[in-house]
C-alpha positions in Angstrom: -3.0 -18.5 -38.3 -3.0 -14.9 -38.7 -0.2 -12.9 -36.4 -2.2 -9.7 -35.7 -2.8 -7.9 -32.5 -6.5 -9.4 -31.4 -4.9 -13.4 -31.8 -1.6 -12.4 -30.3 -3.2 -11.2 -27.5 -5.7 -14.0 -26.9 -2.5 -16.1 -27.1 -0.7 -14.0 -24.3 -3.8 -14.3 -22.0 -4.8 -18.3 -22.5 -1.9 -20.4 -23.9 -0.4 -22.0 -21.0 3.1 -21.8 -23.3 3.1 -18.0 -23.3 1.9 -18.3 -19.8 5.3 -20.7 -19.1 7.8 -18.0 -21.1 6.3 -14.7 -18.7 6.5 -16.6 -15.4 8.8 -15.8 -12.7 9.7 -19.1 -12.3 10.6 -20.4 -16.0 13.7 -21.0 -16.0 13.0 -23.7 -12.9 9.7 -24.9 -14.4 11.1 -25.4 -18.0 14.8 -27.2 -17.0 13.0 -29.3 -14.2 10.5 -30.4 -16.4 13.1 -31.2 -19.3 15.3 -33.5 -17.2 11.9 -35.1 -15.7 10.0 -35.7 -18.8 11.1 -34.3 -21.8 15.3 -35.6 -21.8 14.3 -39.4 -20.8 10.8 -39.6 -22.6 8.9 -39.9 -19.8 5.1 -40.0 -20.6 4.0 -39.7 -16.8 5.4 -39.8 -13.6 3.7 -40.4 -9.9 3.4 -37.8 -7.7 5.4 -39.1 -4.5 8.3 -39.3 -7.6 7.9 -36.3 -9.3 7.8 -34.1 -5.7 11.0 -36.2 -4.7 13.0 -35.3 -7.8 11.5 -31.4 -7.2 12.6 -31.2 -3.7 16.1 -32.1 -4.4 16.4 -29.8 -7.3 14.6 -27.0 -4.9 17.3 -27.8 -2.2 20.1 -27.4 -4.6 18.6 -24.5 -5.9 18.0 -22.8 -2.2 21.5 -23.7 -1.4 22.9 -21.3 -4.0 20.6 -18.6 -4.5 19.4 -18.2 -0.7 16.5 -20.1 1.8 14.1 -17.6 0.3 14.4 -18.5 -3.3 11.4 -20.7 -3.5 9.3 -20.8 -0.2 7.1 -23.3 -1.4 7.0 -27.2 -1.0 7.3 -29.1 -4.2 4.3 -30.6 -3.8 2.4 -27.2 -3.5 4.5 -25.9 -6.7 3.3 -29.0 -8.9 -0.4 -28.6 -8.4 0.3 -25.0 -8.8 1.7 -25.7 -12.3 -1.1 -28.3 -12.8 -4.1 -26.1 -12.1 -6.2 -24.2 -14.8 -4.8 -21.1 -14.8 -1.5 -22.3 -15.5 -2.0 -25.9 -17.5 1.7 -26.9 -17.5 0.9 -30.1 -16.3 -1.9 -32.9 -16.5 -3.0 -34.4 -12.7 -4.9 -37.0 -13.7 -5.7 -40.9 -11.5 -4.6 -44.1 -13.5 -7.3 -46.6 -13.6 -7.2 -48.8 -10.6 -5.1 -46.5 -8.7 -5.1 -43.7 -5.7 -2.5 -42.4 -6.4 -1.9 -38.9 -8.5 -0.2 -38.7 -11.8 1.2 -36.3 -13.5 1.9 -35.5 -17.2 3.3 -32.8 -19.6 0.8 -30.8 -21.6 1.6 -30.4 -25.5 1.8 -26.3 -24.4 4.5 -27.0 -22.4 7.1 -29.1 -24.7 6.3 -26.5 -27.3 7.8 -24.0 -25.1 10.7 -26.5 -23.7 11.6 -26.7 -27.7 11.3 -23.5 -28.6 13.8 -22.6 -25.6 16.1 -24.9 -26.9 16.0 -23.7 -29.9 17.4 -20.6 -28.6 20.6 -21.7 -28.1 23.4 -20.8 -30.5 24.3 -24.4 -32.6 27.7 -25.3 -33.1 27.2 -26.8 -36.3 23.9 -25.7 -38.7 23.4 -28.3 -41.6 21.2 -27.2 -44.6 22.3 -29.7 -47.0 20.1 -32.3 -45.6 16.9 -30.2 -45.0 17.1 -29.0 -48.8 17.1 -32.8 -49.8 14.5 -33.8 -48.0 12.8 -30.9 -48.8 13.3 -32.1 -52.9 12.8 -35.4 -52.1 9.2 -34.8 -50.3 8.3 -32.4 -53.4 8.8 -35.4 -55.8 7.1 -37.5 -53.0 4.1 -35.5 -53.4 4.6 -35.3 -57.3 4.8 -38.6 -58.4 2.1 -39.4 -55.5 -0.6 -37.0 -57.4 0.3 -38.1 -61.4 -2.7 -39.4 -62.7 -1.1 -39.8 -66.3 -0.2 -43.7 -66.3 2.5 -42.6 -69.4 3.8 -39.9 -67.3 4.5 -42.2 -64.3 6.3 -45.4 -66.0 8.5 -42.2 -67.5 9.5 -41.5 -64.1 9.9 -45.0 -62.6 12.1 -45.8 -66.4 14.4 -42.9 -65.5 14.7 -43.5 -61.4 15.4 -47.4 -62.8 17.9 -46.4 -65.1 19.7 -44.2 -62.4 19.7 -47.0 -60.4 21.2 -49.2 -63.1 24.0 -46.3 -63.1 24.8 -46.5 -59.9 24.9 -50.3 -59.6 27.5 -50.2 -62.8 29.7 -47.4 -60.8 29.6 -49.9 -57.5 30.3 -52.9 -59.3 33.4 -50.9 -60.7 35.1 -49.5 -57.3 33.5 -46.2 -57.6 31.3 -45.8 -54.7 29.9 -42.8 -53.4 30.6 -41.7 -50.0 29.2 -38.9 -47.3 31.6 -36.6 -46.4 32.1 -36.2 -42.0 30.0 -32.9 -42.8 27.0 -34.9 -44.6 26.9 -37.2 -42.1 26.8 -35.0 -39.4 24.2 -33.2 -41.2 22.1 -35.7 -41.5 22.1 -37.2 -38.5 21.4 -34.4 -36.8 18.5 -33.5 -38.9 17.3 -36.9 -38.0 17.7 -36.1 -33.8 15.5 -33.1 -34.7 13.0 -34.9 -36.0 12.4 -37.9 -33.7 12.2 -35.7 -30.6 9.1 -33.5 -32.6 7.9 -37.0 -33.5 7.5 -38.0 -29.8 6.2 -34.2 -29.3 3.5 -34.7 -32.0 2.7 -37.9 -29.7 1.4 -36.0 -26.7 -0.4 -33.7 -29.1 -2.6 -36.1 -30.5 -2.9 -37.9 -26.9 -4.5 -34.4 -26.0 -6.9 -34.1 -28.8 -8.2 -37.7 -28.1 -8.3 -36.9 -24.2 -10.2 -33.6 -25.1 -12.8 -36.1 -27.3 -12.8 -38.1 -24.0 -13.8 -35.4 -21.5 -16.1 -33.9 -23.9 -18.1 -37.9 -24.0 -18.4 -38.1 -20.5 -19.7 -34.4 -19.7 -22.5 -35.2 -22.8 -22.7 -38.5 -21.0 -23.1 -37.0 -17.5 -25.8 -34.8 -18.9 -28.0 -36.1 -21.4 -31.7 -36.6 -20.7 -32.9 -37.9 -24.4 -32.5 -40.7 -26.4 -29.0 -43.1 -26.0 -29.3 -43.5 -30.0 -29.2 -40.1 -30.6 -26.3 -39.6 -28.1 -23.9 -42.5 -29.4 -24.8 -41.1 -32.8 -23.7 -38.1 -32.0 -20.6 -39.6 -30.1 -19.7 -41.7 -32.9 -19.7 -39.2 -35.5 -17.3 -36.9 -33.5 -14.7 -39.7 -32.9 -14.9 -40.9 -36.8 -14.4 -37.2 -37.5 -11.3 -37.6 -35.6 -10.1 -41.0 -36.5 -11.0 -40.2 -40.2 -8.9 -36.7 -39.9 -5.9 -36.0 -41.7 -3.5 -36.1 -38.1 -6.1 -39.4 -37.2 -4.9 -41.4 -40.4 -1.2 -40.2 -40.2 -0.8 -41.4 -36.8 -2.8 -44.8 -38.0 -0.3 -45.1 -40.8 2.8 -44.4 -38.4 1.7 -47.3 -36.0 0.9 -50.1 -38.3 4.2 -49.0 -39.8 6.2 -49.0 -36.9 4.0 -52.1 -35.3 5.8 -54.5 -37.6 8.3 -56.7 -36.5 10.2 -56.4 -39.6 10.4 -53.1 -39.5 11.6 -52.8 -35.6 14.5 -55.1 -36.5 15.9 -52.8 -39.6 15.6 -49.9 -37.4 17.5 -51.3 -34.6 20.1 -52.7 -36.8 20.4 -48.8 -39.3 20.8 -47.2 -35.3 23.5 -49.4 -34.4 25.1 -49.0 -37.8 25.0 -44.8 -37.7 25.5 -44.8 -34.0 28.9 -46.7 -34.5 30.2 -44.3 -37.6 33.4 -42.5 -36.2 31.8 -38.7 -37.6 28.5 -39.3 -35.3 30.0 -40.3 -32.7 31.7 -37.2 -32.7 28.8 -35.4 -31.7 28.1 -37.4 -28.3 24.3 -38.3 -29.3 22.0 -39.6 -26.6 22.0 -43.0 -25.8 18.4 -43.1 -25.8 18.7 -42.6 -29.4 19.6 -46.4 -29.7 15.9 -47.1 -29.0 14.2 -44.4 -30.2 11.8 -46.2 -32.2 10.5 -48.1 -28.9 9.7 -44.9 -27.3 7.7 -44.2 -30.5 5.8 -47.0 -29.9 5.4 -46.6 -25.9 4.3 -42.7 -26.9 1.4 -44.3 -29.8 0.5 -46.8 -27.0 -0.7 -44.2 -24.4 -2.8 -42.3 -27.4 -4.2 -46.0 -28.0 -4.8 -46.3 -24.5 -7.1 -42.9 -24.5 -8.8 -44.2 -27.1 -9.6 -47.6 -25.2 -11.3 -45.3 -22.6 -13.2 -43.3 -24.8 -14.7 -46.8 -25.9 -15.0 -48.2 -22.7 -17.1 -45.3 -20.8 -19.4 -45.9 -24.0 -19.6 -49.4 -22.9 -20.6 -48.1 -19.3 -23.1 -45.6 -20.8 -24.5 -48.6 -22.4 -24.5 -51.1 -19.6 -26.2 -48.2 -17.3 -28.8 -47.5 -19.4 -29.3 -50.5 -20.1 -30.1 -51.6 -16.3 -32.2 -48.1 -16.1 -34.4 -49.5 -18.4 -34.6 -53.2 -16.4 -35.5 -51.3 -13.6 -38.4 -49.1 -15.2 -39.6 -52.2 -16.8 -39.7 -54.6 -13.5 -41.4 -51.0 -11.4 -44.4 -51.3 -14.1 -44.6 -54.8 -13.5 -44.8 -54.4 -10.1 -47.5 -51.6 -10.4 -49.8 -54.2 -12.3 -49.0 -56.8 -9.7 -49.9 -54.0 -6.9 -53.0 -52.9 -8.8 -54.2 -56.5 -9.5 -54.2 -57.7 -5.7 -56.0 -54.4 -4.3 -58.6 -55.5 -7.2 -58.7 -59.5 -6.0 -61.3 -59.1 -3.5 -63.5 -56.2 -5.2 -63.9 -57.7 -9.1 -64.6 -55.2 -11.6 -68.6 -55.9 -12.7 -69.5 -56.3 -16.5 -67.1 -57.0 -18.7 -63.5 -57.0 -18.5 -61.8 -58.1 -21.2 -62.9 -59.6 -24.8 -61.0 -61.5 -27.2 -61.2 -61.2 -30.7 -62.5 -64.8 -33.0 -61.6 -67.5 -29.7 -62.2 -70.8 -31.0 -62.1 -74.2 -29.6 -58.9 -76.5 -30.7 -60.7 -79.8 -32.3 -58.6 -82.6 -32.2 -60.3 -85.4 -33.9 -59.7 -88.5 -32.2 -57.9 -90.9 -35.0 -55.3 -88.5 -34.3 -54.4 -89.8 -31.1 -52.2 -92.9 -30.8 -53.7 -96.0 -29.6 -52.9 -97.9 -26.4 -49.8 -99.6 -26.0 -49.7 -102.3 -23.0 -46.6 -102.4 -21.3 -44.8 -106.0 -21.6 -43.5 -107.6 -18.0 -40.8 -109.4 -18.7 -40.8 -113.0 -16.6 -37.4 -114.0 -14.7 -36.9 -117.5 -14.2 -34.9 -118.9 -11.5 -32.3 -120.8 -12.8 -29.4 -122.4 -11.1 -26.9 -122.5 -13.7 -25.2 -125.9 -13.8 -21.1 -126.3 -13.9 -19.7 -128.0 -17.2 -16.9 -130.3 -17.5 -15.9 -129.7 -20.8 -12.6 -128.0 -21.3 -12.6 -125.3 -23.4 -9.9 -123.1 -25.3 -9.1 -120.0 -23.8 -6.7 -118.5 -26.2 -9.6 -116.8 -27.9 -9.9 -114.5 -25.5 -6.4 -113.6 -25.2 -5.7 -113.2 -29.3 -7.6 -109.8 -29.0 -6.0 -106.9 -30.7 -5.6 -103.2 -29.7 -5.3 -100.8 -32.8 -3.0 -97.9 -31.7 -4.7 -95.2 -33.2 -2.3 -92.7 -31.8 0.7 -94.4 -33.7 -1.3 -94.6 -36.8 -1.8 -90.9 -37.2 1.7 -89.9 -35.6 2.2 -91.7 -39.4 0.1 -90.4 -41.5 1.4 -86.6 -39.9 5.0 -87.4 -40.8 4.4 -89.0 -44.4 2.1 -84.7 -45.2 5.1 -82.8 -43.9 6.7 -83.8 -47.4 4.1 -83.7 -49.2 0.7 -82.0 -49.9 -1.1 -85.2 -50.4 -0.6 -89.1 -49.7 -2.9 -92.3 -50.7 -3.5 -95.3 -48.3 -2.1 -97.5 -50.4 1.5 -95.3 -50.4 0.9 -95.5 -45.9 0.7 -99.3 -46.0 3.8 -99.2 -48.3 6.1 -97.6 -46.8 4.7 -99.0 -42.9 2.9 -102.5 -43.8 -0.1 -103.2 -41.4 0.7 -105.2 -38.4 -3.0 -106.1 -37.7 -4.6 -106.8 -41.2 -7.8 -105.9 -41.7 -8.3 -104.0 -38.1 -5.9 -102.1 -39.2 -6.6 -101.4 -42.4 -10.6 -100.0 -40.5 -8.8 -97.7 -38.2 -6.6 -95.5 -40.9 -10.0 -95.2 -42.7 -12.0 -94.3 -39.0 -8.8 -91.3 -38.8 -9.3 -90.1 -42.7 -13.1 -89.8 -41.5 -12.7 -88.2 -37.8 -8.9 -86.4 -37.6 -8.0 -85.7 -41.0 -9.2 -84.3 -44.2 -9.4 -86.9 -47.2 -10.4 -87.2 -50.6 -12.0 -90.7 -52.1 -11.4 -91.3 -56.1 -13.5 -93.8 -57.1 -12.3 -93.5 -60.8 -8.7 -95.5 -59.6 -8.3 -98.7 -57.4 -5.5 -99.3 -54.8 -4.5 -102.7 -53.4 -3.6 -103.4 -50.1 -1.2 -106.2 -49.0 -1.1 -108.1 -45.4 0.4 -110.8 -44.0 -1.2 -113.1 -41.6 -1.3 -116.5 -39.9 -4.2 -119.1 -40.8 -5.8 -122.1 -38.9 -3.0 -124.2 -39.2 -0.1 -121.3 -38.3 1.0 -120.5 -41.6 1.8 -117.3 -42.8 0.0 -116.4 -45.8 -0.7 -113.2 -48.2 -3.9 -111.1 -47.9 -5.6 -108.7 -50.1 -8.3 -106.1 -49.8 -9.5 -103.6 -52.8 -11.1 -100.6 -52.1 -11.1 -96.9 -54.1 -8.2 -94.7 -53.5 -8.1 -92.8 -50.5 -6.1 -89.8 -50.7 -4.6 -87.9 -47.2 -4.4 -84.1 -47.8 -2.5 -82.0 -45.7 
């Protein structure tokens, strides 16, 4: 941007951060809005809170400098800083709720920043801006070499000084940051996070602004829905496809896995307990930075569900606009169509193109069945005397299914792959041949299997004959293979 008169003095009159730095009132505005938002990370805050935590820093405030210091309720100074002249906050109504909200704009952490930037530092590390600095320039090197000879050259020489440095390790001489490099460093990394969650309520903004700009096209538009979501859709890939809209993609499904939440919790606790950063008395919110990251890229996801959702209501709307036309024509014809029922139309009404009669030829029809009566007889049955043997019907069987796949389960969790032969091995069949059925019935219904009919398995049983005796059975079948 170009720092000349004309933009510095559209800046003066219309950013709400220059607006913040010439009020009155600044110095209240900018340290209550600090320690309510800014200090604990606080994306929004309801209004009954907010006022609460106002009114006792106004009452403080009126204590020292006089009753007269600020006349105003805090609930009249908040939707004074929250109006359009002034922008410093965001009013806004969560879904589902009546109650008021209220949020920072990105104008006014820019200015919170940039007045604490103004104090004097007591320590001011260069060290650790000048590496990173190096390190993003070889970043953006080694990122952009095309030359496939060039880049193996590169990765040879950073493994080589890797190698070196392993060799120096393995031989006592490690490499340590002095108190001053630490401190540097850390510091440089506390700068960075809070303009990390910063850049979070910027991009929020720009996806809010894509929002309010949908619903006013929505509210208005007279044409075509195609056109409109065309239209729509185009603006939000245009933001999604931007250079901020894939950074901040890239950020989240970084930050989003699992694995990389764990190291970051356990580098914090490791830098957080060093004796020279300690020194320095960081926040303890810096423990969990990384999960205020990931609340701050959940409220921008959150915008962007809304934007889809009102499409979803455009759609659903327009939708039962167009039922509504459609069932009003129908009625008209319906109207039109009675008022004509007692006064026909003479002469003709209606032709139809080539009518011709269906011919069905009548072999084509089935002949006549009769329907066949059965005849009942009335029969008394007549009780026998002969004894007979009831042990038939108690020497059913019941194949436990259940059991019989708990089995075949525990034999694939060691293996990819079992035959039936290798199942009736290692747990022989208790009901023979039934048995034997029912593991094939599971390979068929519960479990995948494979059928060889190159090799042949044989089964083994024991049962009883006629007589009672135990005697050896056999069955031979292709091999059927389990897979897991």
């Amino acid at each position: 941007m170009s720092l000349d008169y004309t933009t510095l003095e559209l800046l003066k009159q219309n950013h709400p951060a220059w607006r913040l730095l010439r009020s009155d009132h600044a110095p209240l505005i900018a340290g209550f809005l600090h320690r309510a938002f800014v200090a604990p990370n606080q994306r929004l805050l309801a209004q009954a809170d907010l006022a609460e935590a106002l009114e006792d820093e106004l009452f403080g405030l009126r204590e020292r400098l006089g009753g007269d210091a600020f006349p105003k309720s805090a609930l009249d100074y908040l939707n004074d800083w929250a109006a359009n002249d002034k922008g410093w906050l965001r009013k806004f109504y969560r879904q589902g709720s009546d109650e008021p909200y209220f949020d920072l704009t990105p104008a006014t952490e820019k200015a919170i920043a940039w007045l604490g930037s103004l104090t004097e530092r007591a320590f001011v590390g260069t060290e650790s801006r000048l590496l990173t600095l190096f390190e993003l320039l070889k970043q953006i090197s080694a990122g952009s070499e095309t030359d496939p000879e060039t880049r193996i050259a590169e990765l040879r020489k950073r493994r080589a000084d890797i190698d070196a440095e392993i060799a120096r390790a393995e031989a006592g001489d490690l490499a340590l940051l002095d108190d001053t490099a630490l401190k540097d460093r850390f510091l440089q990394f506390t700068a960075l996070a809070r303009e990390l969650l910063g850049d979070f309520r910027e991009v929020e903004h720009n996806f809010r602004g894509l929002d309010r700009r949908v619903r006013e096209r929505i509210a208005l538009w007279e044409g075509g829905k195609g056109e409109l979501l065309q239209d729509i859709m185009g603006e939000r890939d245009a933001i999604a496809d931007s250079d901020q809209g894939r950074s901040f993609r890239a950020f989240r499904d970084f930050l989003m896995s699992s694995r990389r939440q764990e190291e970051l919790s356990a580098l914090l606790e490791k830098v957080l307990a060093l004796q020279p950063v300690a020194e320095l008395r960081p926040e303890a919110r810096l423990r969990r930075v990384h999960y205020d990251w990931l609340e701050a890229g959940e409220h921008t996801q959150r915008t962007v569900a809304e934007l889809s959702k009102q499409l979803r209501r455009f759609l659903d709307d327009q939708a039962w606009l167009e039922n509504r036309r459609i069932m009003e024509i129908l009625h008209g014809i319906e109207a039109k169509a009675l008022a004509l029922r007692d006064n026909q139309p003479s002469g003709e009404v209606m032709s139809i193109a080539e009518a011709a009669a269906d011919i069905e030829l009548p072999m084509e029809r089935p002949l006549h069945t009769p329907t066949v009566k059965p005849r009942i007889a009335s029969l008394i049955p007549e009780t026998g005397d002969d004894d007979l043997d009831a042990t038939a019907l108690f020497s059913q069987i019941v194949i436990d299914k259940t059991q019989l796949a708990r089995h075949i389960r525990h034999a694939l969790q060691d293996k990819p792959q079992i035959t039936l032969a290798e199942l009736c091995r290692s747990r022989p069949l208790q009901h023979g041949l039934a048995e034997l059925v029912a593991y094939l019935q599971l390979g068929g219904d519960s479990f995948k299997t494979t059928v060889d009919e190159n090799a042949e398995d044989i089964i083994f049983w024991q049962a009883l004959d006629e007589a009672g005796r135990e005697v050896s059975k056999q069955a031979r079948l292709p091999r059927v293979i389990f897979v897991r």
